[in-house]
C-alpha positions, -999 to 999 in steps of 0.1 A, spaced: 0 0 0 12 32 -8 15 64 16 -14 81 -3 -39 52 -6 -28 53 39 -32 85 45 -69 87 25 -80 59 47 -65 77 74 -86 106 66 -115 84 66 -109 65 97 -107 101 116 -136 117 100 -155 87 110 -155 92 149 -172 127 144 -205 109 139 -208 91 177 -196 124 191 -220 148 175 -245 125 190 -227 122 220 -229 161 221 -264 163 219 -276 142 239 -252 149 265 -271 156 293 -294 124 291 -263 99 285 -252 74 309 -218 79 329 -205 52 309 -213 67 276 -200 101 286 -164 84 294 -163 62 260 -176 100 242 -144 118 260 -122 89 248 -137 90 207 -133 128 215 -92 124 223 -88 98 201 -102 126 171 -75 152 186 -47 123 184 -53 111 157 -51 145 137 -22 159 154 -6 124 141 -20 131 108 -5 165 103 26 155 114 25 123 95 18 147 60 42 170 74 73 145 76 78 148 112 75 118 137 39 115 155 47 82 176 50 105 206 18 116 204 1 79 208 23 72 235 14 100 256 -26 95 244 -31 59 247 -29 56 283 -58 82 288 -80 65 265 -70 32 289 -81 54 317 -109 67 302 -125 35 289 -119 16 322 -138 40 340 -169 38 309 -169 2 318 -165 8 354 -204 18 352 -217 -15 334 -200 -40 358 -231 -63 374 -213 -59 409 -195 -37 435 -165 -57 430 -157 -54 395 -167 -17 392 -138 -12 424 -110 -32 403 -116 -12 372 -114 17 393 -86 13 413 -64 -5 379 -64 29 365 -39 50 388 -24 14 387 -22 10 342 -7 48 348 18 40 366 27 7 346 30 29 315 49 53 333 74 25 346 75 8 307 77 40 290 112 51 311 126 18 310 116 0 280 99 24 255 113 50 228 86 78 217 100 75 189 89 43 175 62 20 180 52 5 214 64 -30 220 55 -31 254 31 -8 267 3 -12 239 2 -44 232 -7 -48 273 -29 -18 274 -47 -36 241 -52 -70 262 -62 -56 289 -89 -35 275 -103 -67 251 -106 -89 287 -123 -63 303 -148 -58 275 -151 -96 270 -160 -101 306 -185 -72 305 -207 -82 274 -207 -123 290 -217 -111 323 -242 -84 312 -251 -109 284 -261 -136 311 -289 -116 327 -304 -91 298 -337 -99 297 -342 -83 255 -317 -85 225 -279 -78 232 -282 -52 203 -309 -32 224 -281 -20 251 -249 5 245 -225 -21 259 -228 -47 236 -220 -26 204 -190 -4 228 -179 -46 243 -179 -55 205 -160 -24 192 -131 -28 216 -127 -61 212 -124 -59 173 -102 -26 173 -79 -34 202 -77 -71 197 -61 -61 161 -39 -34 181 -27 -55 202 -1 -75 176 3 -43 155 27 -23 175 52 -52 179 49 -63 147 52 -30 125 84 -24 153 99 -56 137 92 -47 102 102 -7 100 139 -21 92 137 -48 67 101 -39 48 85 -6 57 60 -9 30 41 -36 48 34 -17 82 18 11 54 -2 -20 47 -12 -26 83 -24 8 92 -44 9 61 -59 -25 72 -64 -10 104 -78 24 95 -107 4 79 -115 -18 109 -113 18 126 -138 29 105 -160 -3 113 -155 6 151 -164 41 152 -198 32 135 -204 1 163 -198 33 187 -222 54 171 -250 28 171 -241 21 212 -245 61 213 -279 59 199 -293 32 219 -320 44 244 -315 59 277 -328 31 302 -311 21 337 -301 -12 336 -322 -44 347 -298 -56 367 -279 -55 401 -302 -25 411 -269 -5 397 -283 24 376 -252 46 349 -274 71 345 -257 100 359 -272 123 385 -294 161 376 -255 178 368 -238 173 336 -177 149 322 -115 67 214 -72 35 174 -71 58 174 -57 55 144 -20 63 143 
């Protein structure tokens, strides 16, 4: 793939998460907690993803710019999911892993990491992470809905982080290894990606538009209180 064919599907893979947030923006007020976090990640995944862009086009190198990002979209979209956990418990963990992923990131990012060039370390476990914690949300809300999956916002958000960050997690490492011996190929890979990006981003917008309704489980209600707080592409 060629750098012009990547960076029009680059183009297209940004564009595409301004859909879920114009619908994030006006219906702010009404959204769940949960759907306000996953909005604020879409939201700094947009601004990352076209500072990358410009730099990208402008010859300059834009890997710093994901390794700052990425571990506030981790944050971010632990605490979404925080709010659609059946129990106590599990909404605590996801809670208290995110000071926790912060300071894992900081610790890989000194020792281990160059901002320079792609993530071998840090991504890849941020990416796992994320698709467990997704999995283990759409089984366990799964178990006790009572109307189809594709009625409720975390089954399309569960199913977009899966897909996107379940590819994410090998393509750090692996475009690392090949930036020597074939850079072509990682243009390849980000093209591939951009278009499950662009797959994602409308999985999010359809979670955005599902109705407002506190779920029928666990007594546990996301719907924030009467005040009123996303692969990227690189």
């Amino acid at each position: 793939m060629n750098q012009s064919l990547f960076y029009l599907l680059a183009s297209v893979a940004t564009l595409s998460m301004i859909p879920p947030l114009i619908v994030a923006a006006r219906r702010w007020s009404m959204l769940p907690r949960a759907r306000q976090f996953l909005a604020a990640q879409v939201a700094l995944a947009f601004v990352m993803d076209a500072g990358m862009f410009a730099l990208g086009r402008m010859g300059l190198n834009n890997l710093w710019i994901a390794h700052i990002g990425e571990p506030l979209q981790t944050a971010l979209i632990l605490c979404g999911f925080s709010f659609w956990q059946r129990h106590e418990v599990a909404r605590l963990a996801l809670r208290v892993s995110v000071p926790l992923v912060l300071m894992l990131w900081l610790t890989l990012t000194i020792g281990f990491e160059n901002a320079t060039q792609f993530s071998r370390f840090s991504a890849p476990f941020q990416s796992i992470l994320l698709v467990a914690v997704a999995a283990y949300t759409v089984v366990t809300c799964a178990a006790v809905a009572t109307d189809p999956l594709p009625l409720h916002d975390w089954f399309w958000f569960g199913v977009g982080i899966m897909l996107y960050y379940g590819t994410y997690a090998i393509v750090e490492p692996v475009s690392q290894l090949l930036i020597p011996s074939a850079p072509g190929r990682v243009w390849t890979i980000f093209g591939v990606r951009a278009i499950i990006a662009v797959f994602v981003n409308l999985l999010y917008l359809k979670g955005m538009l599902c109705r407002v309704t506190p779920p029928s489980f666990g007594g546990f209600s996301s719907r924030p209180p009467s005040w009123s707080p996303s692969s990227s592409l690189r």
